[in-house]
DSSP file (Angstrom, degrees, kcal/mol; ACC not computed):
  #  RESIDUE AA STRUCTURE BP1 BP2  ACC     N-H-->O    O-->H-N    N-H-->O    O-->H-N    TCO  KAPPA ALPHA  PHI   PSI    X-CA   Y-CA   Z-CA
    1    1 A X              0   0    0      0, 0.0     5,-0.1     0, 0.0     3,-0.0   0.000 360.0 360.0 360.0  67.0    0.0    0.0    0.0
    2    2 A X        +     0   0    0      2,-0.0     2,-0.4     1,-0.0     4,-0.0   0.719 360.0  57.6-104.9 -12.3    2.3    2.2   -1.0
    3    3 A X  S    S-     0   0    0      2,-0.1     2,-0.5     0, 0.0    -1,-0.0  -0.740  83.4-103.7-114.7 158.1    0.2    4.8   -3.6
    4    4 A X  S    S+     0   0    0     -2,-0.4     2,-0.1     1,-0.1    10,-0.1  -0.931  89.1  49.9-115.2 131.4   -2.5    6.5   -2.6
    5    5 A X        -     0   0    0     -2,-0.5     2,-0.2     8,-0.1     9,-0.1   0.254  64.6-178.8-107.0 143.9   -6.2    6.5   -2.9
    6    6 A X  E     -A   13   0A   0      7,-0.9     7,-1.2    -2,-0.1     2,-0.5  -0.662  13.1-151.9 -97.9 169.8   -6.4    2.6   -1.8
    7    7 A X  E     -A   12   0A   0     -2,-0.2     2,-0.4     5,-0.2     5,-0.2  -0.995  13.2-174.7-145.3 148.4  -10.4    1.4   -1.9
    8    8 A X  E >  S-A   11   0A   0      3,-2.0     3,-1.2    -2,-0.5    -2,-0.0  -0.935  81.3  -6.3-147.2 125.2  -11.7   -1.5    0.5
    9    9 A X  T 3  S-     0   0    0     -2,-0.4     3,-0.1     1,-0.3    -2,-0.0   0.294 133.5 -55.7  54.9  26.2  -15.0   -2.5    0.1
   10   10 A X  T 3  S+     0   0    0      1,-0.4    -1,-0.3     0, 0.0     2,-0.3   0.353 109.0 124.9  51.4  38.1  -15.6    0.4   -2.6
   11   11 A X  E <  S-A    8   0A   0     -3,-1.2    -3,-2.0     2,-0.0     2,-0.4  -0.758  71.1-119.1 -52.8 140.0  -14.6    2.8   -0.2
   12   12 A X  E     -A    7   0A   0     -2,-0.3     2,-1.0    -5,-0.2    -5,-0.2  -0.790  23.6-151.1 -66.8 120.7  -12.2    5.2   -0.3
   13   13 A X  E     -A    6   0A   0     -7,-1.2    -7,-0.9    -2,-0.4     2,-0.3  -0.824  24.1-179.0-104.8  90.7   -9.4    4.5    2.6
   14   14 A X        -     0   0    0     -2,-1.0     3,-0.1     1,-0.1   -10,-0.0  -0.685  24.7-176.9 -93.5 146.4   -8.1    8.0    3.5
   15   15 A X  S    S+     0   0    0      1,-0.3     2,-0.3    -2,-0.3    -1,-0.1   0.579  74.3  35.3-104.8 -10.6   -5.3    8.7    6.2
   16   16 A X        -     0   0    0      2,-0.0    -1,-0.3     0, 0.0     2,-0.2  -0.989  62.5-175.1-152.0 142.9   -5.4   12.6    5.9
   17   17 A X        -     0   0    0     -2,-0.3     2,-0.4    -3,-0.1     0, 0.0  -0.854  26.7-130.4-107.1 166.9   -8.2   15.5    5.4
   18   18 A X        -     0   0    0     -2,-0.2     2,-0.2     2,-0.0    28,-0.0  -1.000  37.0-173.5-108.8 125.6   -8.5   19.3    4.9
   19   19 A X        -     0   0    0     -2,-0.4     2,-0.5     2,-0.0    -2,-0.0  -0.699  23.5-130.8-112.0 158.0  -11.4   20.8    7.5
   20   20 A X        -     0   0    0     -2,-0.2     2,-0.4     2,-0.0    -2,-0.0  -0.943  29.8-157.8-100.7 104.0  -12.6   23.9    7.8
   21   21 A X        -     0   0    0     -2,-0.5     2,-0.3    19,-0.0    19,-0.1  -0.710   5.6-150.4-122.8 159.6  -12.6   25.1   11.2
   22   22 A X        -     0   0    0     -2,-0.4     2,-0.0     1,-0.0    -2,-0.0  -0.602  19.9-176.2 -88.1 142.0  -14.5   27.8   13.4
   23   23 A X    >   +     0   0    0     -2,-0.3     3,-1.4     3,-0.1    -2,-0.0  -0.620  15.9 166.2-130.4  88.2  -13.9   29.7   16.0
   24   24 A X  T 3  S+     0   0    0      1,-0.2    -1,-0.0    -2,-0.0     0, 0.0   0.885  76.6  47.6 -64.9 -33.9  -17.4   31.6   16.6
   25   25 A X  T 3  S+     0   0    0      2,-0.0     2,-0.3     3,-0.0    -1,-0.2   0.214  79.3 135.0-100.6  27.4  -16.6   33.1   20.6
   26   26 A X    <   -     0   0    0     -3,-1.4     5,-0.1     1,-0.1    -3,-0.1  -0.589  65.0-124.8 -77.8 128.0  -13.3   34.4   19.5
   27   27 A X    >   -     0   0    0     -2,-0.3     3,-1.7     1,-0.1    -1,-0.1  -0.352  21.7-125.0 -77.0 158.8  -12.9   37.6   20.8
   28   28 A X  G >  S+     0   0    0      1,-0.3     3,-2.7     2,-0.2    -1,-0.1   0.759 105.7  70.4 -83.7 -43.0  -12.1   40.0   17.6
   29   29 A X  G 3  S+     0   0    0      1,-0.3    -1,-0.3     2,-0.1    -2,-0.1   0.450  98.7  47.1-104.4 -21.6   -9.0   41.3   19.1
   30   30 A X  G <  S+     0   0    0     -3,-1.7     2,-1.0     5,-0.1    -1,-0.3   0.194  80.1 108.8-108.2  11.5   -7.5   37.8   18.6
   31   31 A X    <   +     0   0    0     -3,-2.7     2,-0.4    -5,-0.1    25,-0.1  -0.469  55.8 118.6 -55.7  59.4   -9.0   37.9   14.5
   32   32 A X  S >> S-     0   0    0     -2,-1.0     4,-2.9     1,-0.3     3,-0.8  -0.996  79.0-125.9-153.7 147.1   -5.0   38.3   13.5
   33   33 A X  H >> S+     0   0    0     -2,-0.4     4,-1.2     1,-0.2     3,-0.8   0.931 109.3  65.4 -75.7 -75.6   -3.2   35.5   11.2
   34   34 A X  H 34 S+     0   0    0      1,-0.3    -1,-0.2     2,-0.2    -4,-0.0   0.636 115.2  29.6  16.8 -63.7   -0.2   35.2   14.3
   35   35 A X  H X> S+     0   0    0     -3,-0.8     3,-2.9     2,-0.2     4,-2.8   0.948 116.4  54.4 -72.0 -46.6   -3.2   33.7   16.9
   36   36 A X  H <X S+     0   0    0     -4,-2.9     4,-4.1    -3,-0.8    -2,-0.2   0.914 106.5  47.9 -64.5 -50.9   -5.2   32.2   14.8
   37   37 A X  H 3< S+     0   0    0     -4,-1.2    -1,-0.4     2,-0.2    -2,-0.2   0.108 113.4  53.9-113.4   1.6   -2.1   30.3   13.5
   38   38 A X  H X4 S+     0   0    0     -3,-2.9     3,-0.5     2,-0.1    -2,-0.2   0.718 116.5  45.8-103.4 -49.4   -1.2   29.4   18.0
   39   39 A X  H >< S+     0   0    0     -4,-2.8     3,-4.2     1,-0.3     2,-2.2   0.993  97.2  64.4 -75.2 -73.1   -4.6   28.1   18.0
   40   40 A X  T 3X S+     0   0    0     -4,-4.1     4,-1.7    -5,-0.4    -1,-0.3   0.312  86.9  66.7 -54.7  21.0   -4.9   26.2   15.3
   41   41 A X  T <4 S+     0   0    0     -2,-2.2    -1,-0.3    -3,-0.5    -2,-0.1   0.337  85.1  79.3-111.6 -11.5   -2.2   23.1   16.1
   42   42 A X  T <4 S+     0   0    0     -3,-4.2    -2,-0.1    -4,-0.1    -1,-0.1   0.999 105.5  28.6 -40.2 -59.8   -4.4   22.1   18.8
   43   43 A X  T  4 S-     0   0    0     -4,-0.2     2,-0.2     1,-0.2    -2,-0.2   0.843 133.3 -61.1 -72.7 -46.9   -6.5   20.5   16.1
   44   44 A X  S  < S-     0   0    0     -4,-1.7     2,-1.0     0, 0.0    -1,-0.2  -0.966  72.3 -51.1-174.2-157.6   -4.1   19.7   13.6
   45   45 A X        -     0   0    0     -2,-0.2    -4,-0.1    -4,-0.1     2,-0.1  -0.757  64.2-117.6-105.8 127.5   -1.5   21.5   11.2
   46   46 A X        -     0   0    0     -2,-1.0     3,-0.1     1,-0.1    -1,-0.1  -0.094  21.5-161.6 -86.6-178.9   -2.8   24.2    9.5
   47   47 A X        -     0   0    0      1,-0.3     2,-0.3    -2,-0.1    -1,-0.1   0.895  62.3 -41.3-112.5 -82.0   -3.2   24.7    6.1
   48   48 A X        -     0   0    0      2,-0.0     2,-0.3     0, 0.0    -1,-0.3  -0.968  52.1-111.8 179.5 135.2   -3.8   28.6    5.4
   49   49 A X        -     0   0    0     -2,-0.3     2,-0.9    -3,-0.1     3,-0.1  -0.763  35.5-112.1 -85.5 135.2   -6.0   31.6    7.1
   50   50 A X    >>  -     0   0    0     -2,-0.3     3,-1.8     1,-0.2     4,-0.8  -0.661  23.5-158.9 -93.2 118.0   -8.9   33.0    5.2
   51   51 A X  H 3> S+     0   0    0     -2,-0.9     4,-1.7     1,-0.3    -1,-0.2   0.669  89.5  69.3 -68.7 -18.9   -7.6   36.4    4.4
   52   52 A X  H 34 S+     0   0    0      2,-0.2    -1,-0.3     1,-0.2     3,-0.1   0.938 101.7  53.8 -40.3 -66.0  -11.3   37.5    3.9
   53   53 A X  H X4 S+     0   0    0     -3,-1.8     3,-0.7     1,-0.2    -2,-0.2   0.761  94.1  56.4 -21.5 -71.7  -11.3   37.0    7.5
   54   54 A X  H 3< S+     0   0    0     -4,-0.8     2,-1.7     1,-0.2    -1,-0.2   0.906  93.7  75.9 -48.7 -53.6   -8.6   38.9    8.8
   55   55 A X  T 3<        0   0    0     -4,-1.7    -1,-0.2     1,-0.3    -2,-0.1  -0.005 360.0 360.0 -58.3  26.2  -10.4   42.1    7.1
   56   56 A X    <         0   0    0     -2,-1.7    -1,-0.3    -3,-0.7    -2,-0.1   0.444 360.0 360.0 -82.0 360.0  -12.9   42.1    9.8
């Protein structure tokens, strides 16, 4: 199993995803790429900040 995507029982057998995650009670003072980017390796290793975002 060395190439990836493998299928088992016509499944897809994934080891890794990309999520979108929230933080709705985050106080706005801590909206800045620097926190956001402390926070987020709780969950897993992030990806990318939505710059959209930041422009709050």
């Amino acid at each position: 199993m060395t190439r990836a995507p493998w299928m088992i029982f016509d499944h897809y057998l994934m080891d890794k995803t990309i999520i979108w995650v929230r933080f709705p009670r985050l106080g706005l003072m801590y909206y800045n790429e620097s926190v956001l980017l402390t926070i987020a390796p709780t969950i897993g290793r992030p990806i990318k900040v939505d710059l959209n975002m930041l422009n709050i």
